[in-house]
N, C-alpha and C positions, 0 to 999 in steps of 0.2 A: 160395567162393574169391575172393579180395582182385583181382581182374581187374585192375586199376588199377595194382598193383605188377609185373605180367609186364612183361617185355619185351622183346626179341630186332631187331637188324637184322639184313641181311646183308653190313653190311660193320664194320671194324676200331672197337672192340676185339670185337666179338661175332662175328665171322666175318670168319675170314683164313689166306690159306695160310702156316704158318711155314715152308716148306720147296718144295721143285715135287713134295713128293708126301703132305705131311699138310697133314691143315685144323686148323683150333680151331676151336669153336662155344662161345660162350656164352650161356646162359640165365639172367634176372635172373628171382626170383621173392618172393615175402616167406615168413618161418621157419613159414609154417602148411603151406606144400608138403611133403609126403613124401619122394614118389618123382617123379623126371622120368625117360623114357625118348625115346632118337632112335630116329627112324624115317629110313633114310636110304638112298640108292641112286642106282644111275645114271639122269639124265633121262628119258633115251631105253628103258629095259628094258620098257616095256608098247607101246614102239612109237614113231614120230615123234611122234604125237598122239595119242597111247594106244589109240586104235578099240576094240576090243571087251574087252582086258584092260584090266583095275585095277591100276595102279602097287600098289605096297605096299609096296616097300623094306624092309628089314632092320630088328629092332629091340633098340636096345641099352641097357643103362640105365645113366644117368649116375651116375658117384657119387662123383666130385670135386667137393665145395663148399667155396669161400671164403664166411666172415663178414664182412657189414663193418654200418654201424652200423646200417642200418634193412631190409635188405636180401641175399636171400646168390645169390649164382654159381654156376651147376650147368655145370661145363665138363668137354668131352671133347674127346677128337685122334683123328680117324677117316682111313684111307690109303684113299682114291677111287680105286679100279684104275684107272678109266678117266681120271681127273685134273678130274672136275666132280662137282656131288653136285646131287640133289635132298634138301629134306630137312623134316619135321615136330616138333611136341615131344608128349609125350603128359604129362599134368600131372595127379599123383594126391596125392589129399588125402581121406585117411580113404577112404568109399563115395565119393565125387565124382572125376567122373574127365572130364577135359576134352583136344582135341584144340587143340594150336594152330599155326597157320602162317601165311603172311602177309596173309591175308584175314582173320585174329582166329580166335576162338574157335568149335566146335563141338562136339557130340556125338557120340561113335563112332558112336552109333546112324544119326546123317544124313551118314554120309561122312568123307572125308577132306578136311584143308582144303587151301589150294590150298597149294600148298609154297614154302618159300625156295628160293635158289636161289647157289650157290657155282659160277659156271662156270667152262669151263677155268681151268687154273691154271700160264698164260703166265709162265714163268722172267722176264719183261722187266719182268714186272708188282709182282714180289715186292721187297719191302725186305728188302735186303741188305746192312746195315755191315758195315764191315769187320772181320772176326775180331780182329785184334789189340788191337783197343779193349777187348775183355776182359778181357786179360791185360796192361792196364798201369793204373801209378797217377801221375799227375797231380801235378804240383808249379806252381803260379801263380804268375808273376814279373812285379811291378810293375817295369820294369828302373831306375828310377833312385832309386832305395830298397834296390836286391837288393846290388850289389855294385862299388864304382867300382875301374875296371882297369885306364884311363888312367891319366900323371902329368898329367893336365891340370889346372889349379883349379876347381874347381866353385862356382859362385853361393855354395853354403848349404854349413857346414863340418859333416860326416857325424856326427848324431848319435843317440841311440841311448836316450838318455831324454827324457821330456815332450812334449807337444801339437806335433805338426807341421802344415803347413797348405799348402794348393797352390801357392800361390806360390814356397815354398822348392825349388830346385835345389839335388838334395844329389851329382849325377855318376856315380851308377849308369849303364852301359854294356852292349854286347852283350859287350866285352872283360873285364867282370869275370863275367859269366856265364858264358861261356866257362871262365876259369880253374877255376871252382865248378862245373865237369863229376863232375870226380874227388869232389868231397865229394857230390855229389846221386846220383853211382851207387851210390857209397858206403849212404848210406842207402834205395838203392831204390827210389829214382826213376826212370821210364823213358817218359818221356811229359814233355814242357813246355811250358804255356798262355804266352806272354807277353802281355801286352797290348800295344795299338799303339806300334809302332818306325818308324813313318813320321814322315816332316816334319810339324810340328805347331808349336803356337803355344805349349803347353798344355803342364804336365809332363804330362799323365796321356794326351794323345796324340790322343783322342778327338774332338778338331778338325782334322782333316787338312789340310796342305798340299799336301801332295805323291804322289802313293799308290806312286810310283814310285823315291825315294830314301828310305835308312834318316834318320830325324833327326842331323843333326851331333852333337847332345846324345851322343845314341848311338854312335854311330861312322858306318861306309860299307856303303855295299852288299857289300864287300867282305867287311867284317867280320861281315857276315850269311851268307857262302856259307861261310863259314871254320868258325862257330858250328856252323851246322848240321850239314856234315861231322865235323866233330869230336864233337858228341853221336853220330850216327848211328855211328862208331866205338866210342862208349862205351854201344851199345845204348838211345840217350835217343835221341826221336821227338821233331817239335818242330809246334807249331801255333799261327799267328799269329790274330792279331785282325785282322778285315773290318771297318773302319767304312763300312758303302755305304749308311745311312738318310740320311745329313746329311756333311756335310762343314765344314770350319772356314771363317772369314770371309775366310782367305785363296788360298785355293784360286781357282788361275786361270781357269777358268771362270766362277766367284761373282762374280768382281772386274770380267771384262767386262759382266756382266749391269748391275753396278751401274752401272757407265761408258756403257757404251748404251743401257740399257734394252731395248725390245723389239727394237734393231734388232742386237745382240748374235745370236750363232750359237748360242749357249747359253740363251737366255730362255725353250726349254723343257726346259732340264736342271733347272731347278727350278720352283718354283710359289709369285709371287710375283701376287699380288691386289691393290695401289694402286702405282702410278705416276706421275710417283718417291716411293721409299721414304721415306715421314715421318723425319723427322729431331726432335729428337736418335734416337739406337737404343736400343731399351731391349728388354723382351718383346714378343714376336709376338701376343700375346691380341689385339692389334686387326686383325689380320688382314693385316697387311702382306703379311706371304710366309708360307708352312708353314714351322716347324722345328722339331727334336728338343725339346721338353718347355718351350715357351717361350723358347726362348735363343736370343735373336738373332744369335749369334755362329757358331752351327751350323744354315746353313738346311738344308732338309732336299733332298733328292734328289728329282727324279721318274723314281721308277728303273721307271714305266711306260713310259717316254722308249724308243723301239727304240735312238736314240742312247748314251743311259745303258749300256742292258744292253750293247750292244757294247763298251762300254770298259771297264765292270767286269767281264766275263766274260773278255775279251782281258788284262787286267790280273791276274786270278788265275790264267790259262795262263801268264803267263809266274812269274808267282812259283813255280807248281810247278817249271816248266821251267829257272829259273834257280837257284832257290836250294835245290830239292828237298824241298822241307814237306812233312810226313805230314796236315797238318789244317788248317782254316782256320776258326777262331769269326768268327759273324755277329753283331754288334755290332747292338741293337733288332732283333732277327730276326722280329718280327713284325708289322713295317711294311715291309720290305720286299718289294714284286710279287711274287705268284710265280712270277708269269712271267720277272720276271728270277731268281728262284731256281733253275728248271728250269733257263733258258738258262745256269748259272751250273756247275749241277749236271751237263748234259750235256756242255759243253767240259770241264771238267778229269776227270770220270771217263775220256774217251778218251784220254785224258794217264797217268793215273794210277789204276788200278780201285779202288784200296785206301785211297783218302784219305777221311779223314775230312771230313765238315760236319757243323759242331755248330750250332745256332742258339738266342742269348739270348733265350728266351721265356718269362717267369715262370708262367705258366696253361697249363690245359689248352692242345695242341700236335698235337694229332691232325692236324687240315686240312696242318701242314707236315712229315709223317711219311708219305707216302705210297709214297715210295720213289726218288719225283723229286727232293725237294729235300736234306730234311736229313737225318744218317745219325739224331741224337739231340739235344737241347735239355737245357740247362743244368734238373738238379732242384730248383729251387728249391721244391717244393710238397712236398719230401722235407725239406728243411732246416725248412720252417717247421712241418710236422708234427712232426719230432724237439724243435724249441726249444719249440713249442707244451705239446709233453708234458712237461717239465722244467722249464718255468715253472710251471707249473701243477699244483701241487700232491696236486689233487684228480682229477686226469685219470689214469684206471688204465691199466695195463699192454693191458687190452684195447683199451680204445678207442682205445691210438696203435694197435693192429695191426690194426685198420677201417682207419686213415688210411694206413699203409704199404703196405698190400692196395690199398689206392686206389690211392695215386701209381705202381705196378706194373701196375695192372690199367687201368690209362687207355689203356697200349700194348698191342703186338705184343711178342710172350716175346723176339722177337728183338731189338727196339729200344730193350727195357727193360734187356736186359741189355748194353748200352751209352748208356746216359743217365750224364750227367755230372754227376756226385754230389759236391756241393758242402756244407759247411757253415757258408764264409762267403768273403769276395771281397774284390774293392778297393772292393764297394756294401756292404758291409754292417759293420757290429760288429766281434770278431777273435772266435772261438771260447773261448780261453781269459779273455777279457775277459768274456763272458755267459756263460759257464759258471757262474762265479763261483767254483770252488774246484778244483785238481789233480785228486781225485779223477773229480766229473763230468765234467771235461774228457776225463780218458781212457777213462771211460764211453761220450760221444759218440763220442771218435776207433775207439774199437771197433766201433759198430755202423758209420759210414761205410764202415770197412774188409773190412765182413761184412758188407753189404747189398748185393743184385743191382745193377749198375750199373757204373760205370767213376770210382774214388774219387778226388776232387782233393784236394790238403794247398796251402792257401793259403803261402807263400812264410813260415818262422820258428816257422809248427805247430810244427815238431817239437821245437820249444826252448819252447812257450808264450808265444812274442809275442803281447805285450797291445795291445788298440787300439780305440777306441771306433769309432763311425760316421763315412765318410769327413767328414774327411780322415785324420782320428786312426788308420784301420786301416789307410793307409800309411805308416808310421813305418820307419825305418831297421832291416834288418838288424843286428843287434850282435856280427858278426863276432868282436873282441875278447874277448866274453862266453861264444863256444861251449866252452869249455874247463871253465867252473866246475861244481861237483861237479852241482848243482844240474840245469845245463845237461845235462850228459852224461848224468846219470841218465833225463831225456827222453827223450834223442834217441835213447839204447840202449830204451826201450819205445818209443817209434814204432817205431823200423827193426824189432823183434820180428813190432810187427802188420804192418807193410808184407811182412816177409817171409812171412809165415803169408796171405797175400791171394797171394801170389804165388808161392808153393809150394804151394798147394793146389788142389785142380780142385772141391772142392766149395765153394770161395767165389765161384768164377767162373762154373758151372753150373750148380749145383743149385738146385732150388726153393726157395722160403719158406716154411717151414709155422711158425705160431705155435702153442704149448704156451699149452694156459691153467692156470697155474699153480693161482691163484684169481683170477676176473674183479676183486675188491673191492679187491685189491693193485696196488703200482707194483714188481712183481718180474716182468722183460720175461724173456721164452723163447723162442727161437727155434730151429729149426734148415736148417741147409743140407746136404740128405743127412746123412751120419755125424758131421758139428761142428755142435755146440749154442753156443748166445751163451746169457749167464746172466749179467743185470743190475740189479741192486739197489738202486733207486729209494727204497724205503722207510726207513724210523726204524726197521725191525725186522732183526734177521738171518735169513739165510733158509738152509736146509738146504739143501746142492741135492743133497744122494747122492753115489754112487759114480761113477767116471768113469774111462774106460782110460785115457786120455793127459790130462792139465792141458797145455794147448797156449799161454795165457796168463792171469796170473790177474794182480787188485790185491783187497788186501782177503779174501784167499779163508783160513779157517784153520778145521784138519783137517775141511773137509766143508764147515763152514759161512761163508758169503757175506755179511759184517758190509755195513751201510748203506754205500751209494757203492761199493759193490765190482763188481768183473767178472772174469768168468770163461768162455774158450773151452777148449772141453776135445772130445775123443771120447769118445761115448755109444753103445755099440752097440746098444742097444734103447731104446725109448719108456719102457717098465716103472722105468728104474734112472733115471730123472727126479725 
């Protein structure tokens, strides 16, 4: 037996309660295991300290396994009457039969080993997002690219083909989003990311001036309580951008720092290393002060500071309090304390039980998923596994459903199925720019919309806005242009899959199980309970069978699934695959 490949902890993603009355256990083992069996039961049933009886617990055999590339998952859901478990694995391979617990490995013959240990299972303790994250789909608005609602003139005159660039102000507003209520319910929209609407220096906002006033660019505070109300009316939830890693160069605080130096009230809101600051400004590489990614223009916070957390914890109270947001994204969410995250996370839950915190973490995210800080973190290791497989030629069907079984199984079933499923942003490329052709595009937008998670449409998705890497993936809404044939033929198959994501409880619920078609092929299979995804990767056409309902298809003719095609349909059995 491969000893070297087990593995087991007792805590998340290998042991966790999803509920305050089930647990998950997972066991890692390599494809030469057979059989795993738990052994599992109350701590306490042979006694306090067990004295003269032998614990033994119950023994059940697991027989849920996920593949993934080197490695598979033997997991089970077991209900602890008493709400704690002790528990074992028994690990059989051919005549070989091994005991393991958290002392390693033994022999049935010398004992039992010593046991993990899942104890009570404190409701206080459990991650708990908020349901409704479920059942909504996400639309991302740069706002001053989305829609200008003022008559005011704008810097840069709104345009809508060729390379744009940050400098340019082109007047997008809270008031033209606003007006773009009716068109975004319209398509099914019921959830909206904007990015930062505060004071800033910056179109794109992320240098804060102010964290307390919307930007003039934008409109007023006013026009933010108006906004909101108004979605919340039209069943759209609204969720702003946190920038609390860094702040912009002029940010009042920043600016005494600079003017006093250490004798400043603020000289420990951030973390500045030679005084006074070298002059000219340029990057931080030499160590002047910390800030966000070398840019001297954004030092960074010491949001270790007790001072810090007080004002940003008190500063997202009253935004809930004031303007009534469903959610709040943490801008580099992985720098910042989590001490201030907890302290951030227990003021406005008391406020508000059901808001969301999402936090921008590109990587593995576990340490800020505990149940204190964030509800879920932006999927990025989703998006780069789906472009990885579609780049890439030679990468079959199986291997992205290793990599999808990954980015699912990194979490709690509960957190996964509200992670923020992204396939491109205001950081990256535009989807139908790296697709490279109509068809993949809506190959991708497919699996988005049918994969566990909570699906965001970047701000023009649904028309195929093109756009390279920022800045180029900020380009203007082309309003003007929603009407051509072209356009509308889009935007009627998005709102299909949007609808079909949100009329159904098996794209919201149900688990992931991949079909292996043939492992050698790029023809993906999947299903979510009773709806199968069937996507067509390959140069060849692929039969896919019979099917009770075609729920969406491109590409699909009679039966058979021509290259670049897709197809969601109901499948009542495995067999008719």
């Amino acid at each position: 037996m491969n000893f070297a490949a087990v593995f087991h902890r007792a805590t998340a993603p290998f042991s966790y309660a999803a509920n305050e009355d089930e647990v998950v256990l997972r066991l890692q083992t390599d494809f030469e295991v057979d059989r795993v069996l738990l052994h599992w039961g109350d701590p306490f049933e042979a006694g306090i300290l067990g004295g003269a009886e032998r614990w033994t617990g119950q023994a059940r055999e697991i027989t849920e396994t996920l593949t993934l590339a080197h490695v598979q998952w033997w997991t089970v859901t077991i209900k602890p009457p008493y709400k704690r478990c002790r528990y074992y694995f028994e690990l059989r391979q051919g005549d070989e039969v091994w005991l393991y617990g958290e002392d390693g490995f033994c022999r049935p013959e010398q004992g039992e080993p010593t046991g993990f240990y899942q104890p009570w299972l404190n409701p206080a303790d459990i991650p708990q997002p908020p349901q409704w994250v479920r059942d909504t789909v996400w639309y991302q608005i740069f706002p001053d690219r989305f829609c200008r609602g003022s008559q005011a003139p704008a810097q840069t005159e709104w345009r809508t083909t060729g390379y744009v660039e940050n400098w340019e102000r082109f007047g997008g507003d809270l008031l033209g989003i606003e007006q773009k209520l009716d068109y975004l319910a319209d398509l099914g929209i019921n959830g909206l990311y904007l990015t930062p609407i505060f004071a800033a220096d910056s179109v794109h906002k992320y240098d804060t001036r102010d964290y307390e006033q919307v930007d003039p660019d934008f409109g007023t505070n006013e026009d933010l309580t108006r906004l909101v109300q108004h979605a919340h009316e039209k069943g759209i939830r609204i969720m702003l951008d946190a920038v609390f890693n860094h702040c912009g160069a002029r940010f009042a605080p920043w600016m005494d720092v600079q003017e006093k130096g250490k004798a400043s009230a603020y000289w420990d809101w951030f973390m500045v290393n030679q005084w006074p600051i070298p002059e000219p400004p340029r990057d931080t590489r030499d160590h002047r002060y910390y800030s966000f990614a070398f840019a001297s223009d954004m030092p960074k916070l010491n949001t270790n500071n007790p001072e810090v957390i007080a004002y940003f914890s008190a500063l997202c109270e009253r935004w809930v309090r004031e303007y009534d947001i469903d959610g709040i994204r943490f801008d580099v969410g992985n720098e910042v304390s989590h001490r201030m995250l907890k302290a951030i996370h227990a003021r406005v839950r008391s406020i508000r039980p059901d808001i969301y915190l999402l936090g921008e973490i590109w990587h593995d995210a576990s340490p800020w998923l505990e149940g204190d800080e964030y509800d879920a973190v932006m999927n990025y290791p989703l998006q780069q596994a789906v472009t990885g497989f579609f780049a890439d030629k030679f990468c079959t069907a199986q291997e992205l459903g290793w990599r999808l079984q990954q980015c699912f199984g990194m979490y709690r079933r509960q957190t996964a199925a509200v992670l923020f499923n992204l396939f491109d942003s205001h950081d990256t490329d535009r989807l139908f720019t790296r697709a490279g052709s109509e068809d993949v595009f809506f190959q991708q937008l497919a699996m988005l919309l049918t994969l566990p998670g909570s699906p965001n449409l970047y701000y023009g998705t649904e028309i195929g806005l093109e756009g390279g890497h920022d800045p180029d993936c900020r380009r203007c809404m082309p309003w003007d242009e929603l009407d051509t044939a072209e356009n509308t033929a889009r935007r009627a198959q998005v709102k299909k899959l949007i609808k079909l994501r949100r009329t159904l409880p098996e794209l919201r619920e149900s688990s992931l199980h991949f079909v292996d078609e043939s492992p050698a092929h790029r023809w993906v299979c999947y299903k979510r309970g009773a709806v199968t995804v069937q996507i067509n990767c390959d140069d060849a056409p692929w039969q896919v069978g019979a099917a009770d309902e075609i729920l969406f298809a491109r590409g699909l003719e009679n039966g058979v699934l021509q290259a670049r095609g897709v197809c969601i349909c109901r499948i009542s059995t495995a067999e008719t695959l």
